[in-house]
N, C-alpha and C positions, 0 to 999 in steps of 0.2 A: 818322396815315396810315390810309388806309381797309385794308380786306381784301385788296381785288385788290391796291395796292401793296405792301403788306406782309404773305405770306403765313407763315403757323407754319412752315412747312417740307414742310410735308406736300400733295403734290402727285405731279403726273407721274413724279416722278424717284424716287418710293420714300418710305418712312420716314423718319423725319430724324432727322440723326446724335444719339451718344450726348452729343454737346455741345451740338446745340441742346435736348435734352431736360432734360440738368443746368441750362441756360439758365431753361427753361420752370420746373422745379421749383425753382430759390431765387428767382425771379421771384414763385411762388404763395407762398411762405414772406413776402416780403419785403413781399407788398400785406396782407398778412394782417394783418404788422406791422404797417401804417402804418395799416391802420384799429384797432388797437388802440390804434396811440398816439394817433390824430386822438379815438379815443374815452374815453383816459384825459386828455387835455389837456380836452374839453369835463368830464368829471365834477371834476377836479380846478381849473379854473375858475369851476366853480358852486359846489362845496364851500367857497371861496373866497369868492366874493360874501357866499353863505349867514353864513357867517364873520365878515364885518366890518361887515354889518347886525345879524346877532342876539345878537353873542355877538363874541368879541379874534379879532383875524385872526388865521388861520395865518401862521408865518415861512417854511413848507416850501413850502404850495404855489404859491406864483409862482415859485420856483426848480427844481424839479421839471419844471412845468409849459413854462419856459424849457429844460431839458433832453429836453424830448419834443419842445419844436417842433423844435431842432437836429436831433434825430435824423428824426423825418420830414420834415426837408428832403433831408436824406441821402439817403433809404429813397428817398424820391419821384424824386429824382435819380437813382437806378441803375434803380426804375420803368420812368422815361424813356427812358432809353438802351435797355432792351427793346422798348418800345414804338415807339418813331422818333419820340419826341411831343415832340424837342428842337426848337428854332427854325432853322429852313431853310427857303432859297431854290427853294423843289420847280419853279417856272415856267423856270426853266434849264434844269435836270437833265431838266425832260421832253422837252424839247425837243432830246435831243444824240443817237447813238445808242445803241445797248446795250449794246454793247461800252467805248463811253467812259464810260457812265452806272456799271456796276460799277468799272470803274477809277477812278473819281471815289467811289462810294461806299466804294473800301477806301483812298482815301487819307484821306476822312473817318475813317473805322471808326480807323485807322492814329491820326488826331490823336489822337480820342478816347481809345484807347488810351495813348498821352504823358503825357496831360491828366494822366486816372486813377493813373496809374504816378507820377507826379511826387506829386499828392494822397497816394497808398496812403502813399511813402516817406519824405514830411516830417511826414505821421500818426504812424510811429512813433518819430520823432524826437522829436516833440511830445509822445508816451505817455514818450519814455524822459526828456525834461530835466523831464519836469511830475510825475515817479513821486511824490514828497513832499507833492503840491503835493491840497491837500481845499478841497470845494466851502462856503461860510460856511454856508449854513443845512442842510444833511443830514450835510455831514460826509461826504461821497461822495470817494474818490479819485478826482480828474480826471483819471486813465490810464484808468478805467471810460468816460469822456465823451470823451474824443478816442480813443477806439480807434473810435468811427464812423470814421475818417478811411481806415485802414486797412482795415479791413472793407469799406464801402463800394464803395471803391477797388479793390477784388478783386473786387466780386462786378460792376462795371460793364465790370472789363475782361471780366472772363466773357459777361457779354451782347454784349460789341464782338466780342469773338472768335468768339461762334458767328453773329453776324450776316455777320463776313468769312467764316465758315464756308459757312452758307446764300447769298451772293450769288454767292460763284467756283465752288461746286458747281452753279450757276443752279436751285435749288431755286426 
């Protein structure tokens, strides 16, 4: 979404509330993430190549490196949902009026919300039948790897919520 359609909050109507701003700050934590991990997935890829041209592969780093993309699919996906950079029909919606256009965008906000919440709570189902359960090549407990699930999941409803926040205030 561009600017005009998607503003920070910050506009005619004041400030913006203390939840679009928690919104804003695990949003700047979360992209920070994701280029550390887009940047640890590229060093750990080439250390790899390097690896099994010069010298005996690593066992670690394809598995590692399959654990970073997971998570920054994750990371990217709650990104998204801050951003409005999910896939939507906008040629509709522009065309209805205002009043119906936020009503429609809190029954979206509303799905997403579901979605997320459904996600967050079979996340920790998954963290609690999988507690025993370790990754073959690090040895990593896979409750460390599926708490994205949960995490995630919280931090996207947070974005959905202060975005129903910012549209019914008509920030």
């Amino acid at each position: 979404m561009t600017e005009e359609e998607h503003p920070r909050s910050e506009g005619a109507k004041g400030a913006p509330s203390a939840l679009y701003r928690l919104s804003d700050t695990v949003n700047l934590w979360c992209e920070r993430l994701l280029f550390v991990l887009m940047t640890a997935m590229i060093c750990f890829t080439t250390l790899q190549v390097l690896f099994r041209v010069f010298f005996t592969a690593l066992s670690w780093t394809e598995e590692i490196t399959c654990f970073f993309l997971f998570y920054a699919s994750l990371v990217g996906t709650a990104v998204a949902c801050k951003r409005g950079s999910h896939i939507a029909i906008t040629f509709v919606v522009r065309g209805l009026p205002a009043p119906v256009r936020r009503i429609l965008a809190g029954i979206v906000q509303i799905g997403g919300i579901l979605f997320f919440g459904v996600m967050a709570y079979f996340g920790v189902l998954l963290m609690q039948t999988e507690v025993l359960q370790t990754s073959p090549g690090l040895q990593i407990p896979m409750t460390w790897i599926y708490a994205a699930f949960p995490i995630v999941g919280t931090v996207a409803i947070l974005h959905l919520l202060a975005e129903i926040d910012r549209v019914f205030k008509g920030e």
